[in-house]
C-alpha positions as CSV (number, residue, x, y, z in Angstrom):
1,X,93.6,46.6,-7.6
2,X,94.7,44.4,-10.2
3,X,92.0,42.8,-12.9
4,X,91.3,39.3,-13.1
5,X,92.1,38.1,-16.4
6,X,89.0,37.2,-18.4
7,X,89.8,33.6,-18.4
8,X,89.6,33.5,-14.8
9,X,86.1,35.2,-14.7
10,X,84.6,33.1,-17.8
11,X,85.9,29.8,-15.6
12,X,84.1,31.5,-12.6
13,X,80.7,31.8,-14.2
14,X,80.7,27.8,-16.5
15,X,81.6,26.7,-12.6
16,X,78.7,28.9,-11.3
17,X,75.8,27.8,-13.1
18,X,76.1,24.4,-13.5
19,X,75.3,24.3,-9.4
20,X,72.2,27.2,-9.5
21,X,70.8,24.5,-12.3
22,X,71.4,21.6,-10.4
23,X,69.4,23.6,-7.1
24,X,66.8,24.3,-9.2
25,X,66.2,20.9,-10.7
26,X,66.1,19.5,-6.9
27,X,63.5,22.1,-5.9
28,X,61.2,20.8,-9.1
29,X,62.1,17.4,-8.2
30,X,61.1,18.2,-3.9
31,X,57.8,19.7,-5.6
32,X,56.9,17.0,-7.7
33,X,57.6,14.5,-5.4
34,X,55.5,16.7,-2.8
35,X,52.3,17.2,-5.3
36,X,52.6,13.5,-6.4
37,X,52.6,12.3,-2.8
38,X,49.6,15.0,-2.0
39,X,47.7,13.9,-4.8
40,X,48.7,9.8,-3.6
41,X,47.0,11.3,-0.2
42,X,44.1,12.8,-1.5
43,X,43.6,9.7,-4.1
44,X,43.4,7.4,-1.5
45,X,41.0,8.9,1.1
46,X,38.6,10.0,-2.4
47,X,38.5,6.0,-2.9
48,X,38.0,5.3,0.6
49,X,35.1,8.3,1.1
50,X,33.5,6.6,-2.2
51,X,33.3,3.6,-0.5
52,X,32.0,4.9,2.4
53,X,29.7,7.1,0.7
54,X,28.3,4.1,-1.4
55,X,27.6,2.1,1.9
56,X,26.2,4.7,3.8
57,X,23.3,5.6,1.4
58,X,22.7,2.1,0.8
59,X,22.3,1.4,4.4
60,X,19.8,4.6,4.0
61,X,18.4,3.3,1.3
62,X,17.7,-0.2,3.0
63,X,16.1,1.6,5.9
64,X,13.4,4.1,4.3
65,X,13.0,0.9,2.3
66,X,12.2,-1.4,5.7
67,X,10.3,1.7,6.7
68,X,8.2,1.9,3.8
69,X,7.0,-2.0,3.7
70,X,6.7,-2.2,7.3
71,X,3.4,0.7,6.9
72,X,2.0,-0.9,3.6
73,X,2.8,-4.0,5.4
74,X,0.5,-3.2,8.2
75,X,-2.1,-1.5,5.6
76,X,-2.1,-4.6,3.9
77,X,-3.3,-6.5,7.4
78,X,-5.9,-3.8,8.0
79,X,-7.0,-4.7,4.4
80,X,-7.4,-8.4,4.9
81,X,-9.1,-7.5,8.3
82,X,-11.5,-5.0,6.7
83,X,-12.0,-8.5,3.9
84,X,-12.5,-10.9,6.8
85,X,-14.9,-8.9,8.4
86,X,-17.1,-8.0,5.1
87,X,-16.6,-11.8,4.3
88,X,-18.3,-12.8,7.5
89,X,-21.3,-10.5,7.3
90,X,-21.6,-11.5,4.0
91,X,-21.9,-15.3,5.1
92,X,-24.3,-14.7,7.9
93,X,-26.8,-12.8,6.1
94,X,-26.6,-15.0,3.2
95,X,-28.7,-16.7,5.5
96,X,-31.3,-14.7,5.8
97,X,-33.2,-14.2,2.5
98,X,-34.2,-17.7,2.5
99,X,-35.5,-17.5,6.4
100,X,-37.2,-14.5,5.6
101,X,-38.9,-15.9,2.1
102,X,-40.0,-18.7,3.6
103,X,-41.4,-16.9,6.8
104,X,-43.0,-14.7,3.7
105,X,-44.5,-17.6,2.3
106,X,-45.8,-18.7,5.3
107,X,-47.4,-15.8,7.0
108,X,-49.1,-15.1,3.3
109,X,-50.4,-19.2,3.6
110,X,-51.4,-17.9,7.4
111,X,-53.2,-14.8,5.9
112,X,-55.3,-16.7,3.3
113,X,-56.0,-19.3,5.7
114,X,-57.4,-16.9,8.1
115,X,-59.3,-14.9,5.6
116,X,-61.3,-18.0,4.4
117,X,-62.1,-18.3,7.8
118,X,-63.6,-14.6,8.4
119,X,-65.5,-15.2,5.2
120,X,-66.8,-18.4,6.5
121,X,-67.6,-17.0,9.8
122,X,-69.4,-14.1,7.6
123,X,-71.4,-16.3,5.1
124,X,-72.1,-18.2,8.1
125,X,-73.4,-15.5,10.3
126,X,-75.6,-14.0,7.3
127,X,-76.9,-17.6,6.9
128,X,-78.3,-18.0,10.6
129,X,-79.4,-14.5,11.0
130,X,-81.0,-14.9,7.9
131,X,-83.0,-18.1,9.3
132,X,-86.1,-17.2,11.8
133,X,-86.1,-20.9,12.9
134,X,-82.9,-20.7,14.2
135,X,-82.7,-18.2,17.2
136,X,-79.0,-17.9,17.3
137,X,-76.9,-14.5,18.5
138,X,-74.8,-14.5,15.4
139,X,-73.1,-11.5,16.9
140,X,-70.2,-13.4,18.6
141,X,-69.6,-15.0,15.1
142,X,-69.2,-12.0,13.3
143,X,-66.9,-10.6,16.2
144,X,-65.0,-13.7,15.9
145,X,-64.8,-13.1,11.7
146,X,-64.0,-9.3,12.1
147,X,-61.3,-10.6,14.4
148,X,-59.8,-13.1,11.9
149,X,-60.0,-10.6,9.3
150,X,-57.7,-8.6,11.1
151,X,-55.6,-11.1,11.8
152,X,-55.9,-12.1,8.0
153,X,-54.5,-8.7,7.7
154,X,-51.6,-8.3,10.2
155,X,-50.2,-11.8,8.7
156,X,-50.2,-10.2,5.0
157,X,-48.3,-7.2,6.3
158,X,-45.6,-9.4,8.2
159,X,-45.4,-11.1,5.0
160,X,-45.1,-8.0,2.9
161,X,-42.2,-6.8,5.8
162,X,-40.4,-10.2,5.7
163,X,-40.6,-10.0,1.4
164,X,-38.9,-6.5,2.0
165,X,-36.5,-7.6,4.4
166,X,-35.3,-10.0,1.7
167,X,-35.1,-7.3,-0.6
168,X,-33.0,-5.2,1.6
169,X,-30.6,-8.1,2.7
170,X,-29.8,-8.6,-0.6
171,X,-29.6,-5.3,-1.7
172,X,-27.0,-4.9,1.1
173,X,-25.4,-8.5,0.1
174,X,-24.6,-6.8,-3.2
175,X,-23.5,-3.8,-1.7
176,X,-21.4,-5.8,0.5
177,X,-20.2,-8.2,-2.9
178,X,-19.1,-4.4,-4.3
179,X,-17.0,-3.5,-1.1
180,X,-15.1,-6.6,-1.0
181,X,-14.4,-5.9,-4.8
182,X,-13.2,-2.8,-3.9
183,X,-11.2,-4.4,-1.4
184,X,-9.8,-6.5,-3.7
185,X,-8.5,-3.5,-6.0
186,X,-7.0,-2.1,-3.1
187,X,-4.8,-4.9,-2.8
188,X,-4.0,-5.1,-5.9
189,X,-3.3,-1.6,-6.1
190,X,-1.2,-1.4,-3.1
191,X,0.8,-4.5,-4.1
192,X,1.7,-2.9,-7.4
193,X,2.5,0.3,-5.7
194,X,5.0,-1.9,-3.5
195,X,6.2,-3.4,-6.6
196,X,7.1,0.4,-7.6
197,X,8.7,1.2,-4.3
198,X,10.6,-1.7,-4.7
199,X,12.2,-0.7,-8.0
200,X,12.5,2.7,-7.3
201,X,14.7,1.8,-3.8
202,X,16.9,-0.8,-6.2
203,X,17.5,2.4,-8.8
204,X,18.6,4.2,-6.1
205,X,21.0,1.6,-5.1
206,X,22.1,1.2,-8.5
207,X,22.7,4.9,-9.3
208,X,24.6,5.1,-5.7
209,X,26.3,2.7,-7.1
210,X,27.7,3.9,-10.0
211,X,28.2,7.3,-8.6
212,X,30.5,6.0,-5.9
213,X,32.3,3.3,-9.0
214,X,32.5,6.9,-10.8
215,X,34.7,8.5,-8.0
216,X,36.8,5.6,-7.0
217,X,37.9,5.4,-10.6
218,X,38.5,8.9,-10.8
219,X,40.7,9.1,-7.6
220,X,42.3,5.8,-8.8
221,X,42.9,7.6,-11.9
222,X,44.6,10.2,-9.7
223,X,46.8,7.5,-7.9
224,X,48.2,6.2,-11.1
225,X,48.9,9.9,-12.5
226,X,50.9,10.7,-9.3
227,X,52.6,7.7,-8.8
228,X,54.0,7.7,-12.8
229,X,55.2,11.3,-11.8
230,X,57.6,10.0,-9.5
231,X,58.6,7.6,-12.0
């Protein structure tokens, strides 16, 4: 077999590699078009779950929130209920000291009154039995004295009940006067707590927020790098 001169053979390979270059160029230029277009792909649905990620935990958010103020809502009502109901006791026996002094004041008037009188009927009774010239039984007198000092009595201890009634209503007036200031902190305790909630739910919003804004960027970020690849 004859040789091929080496002219030939040098032409043979310049011809040859100019076309293994050119393949190879088009295989980097398929892949980068393919990883641009994949990372286009994957770009877009990052933007689109950011979206969708910010909008679900908000609606989240905006339902532990309703949640949350619907119960302190409704412990707020039983509050004012519990208020209303201290305020009414508090009005009706407001009342009652002043009945029960003056019923005090009077029974103690109806127990001196009737003690005069036993001591009358007593002076009295020693004064006719004393007395020869006057044959009188002065034993129904002094019954009828021993029985108005007793009565004397019993009037002086309804007085000395109705004085401590007084006393007790308005020891439990005050006590009711410190439970509707307790009642009072409440609500201003829960209505700064709901304050609180309040602000904590809007941060969470907020950092949502900017998590989702971090990721769309980033994925948009990715868009633009692929897309100049293909330029």
């Amino acid at each position: 077999m004859a040789k091929k001169p080496a002219g030939e053979n040098e032409a043979q390979l310049e011809s040859a590699a100019p076309e293994g270059d050119v393949q190879g160029q088009q295989l980097r230029r398929m892949l980068k078009v393919l990883f641009a277009f994949i990372g286009i792909a994957i770009g877009v649905l990052g933007m689109v779950a950011s979206i969708f990620f910010y909008f679900t935990v908000a609606s989240a958010v905006g339902s532990m929130q309703e949640a949350v103020n619907t119960q302190l809502s409704a412990v707020n009502q039983a509050i004012g209920n519990a208020d209303d109901m201290v305020a009414g006791v508090e009005t009706s026996m407001s009342e009652v000291p002043p009945l029960t002094e003056n019923l005090s004041t009077a029974l103690n008037s109806t127990a001196a009154a009737t003690g005069s009188i036993s001591v009358s009927l007593s002076a009295l009774a020693d004064t006719l039995g004393g007395n020869p010239l006057l044959p009188v039984d002065t034993a129904s007198i002094r019954s009828s004295a021993s029985e108005m000092a007793n009565a004397s009595a019993s009037f002086r201890a309804s007085a000395e009940s109705m004085g401590r009634l007084s006393s007790d209503v308005r020891g439990v007036q005050s006590d009711l006067a410190g439970v509707r200031a307790n009642i009072a902190n409440s609500r201003a305790a829960l209505l700064s707590a709901r304050e609180k909630i309040d602000s904590a739910f809007n941060s969470l919003r907020f950092s949502a927020l900017l998590i989702a804004l971090m990721f769309f960027f980033a994925f948009a970020l990715l868009i633009t790098y692929a897309v100049t690849t293909l330029l």
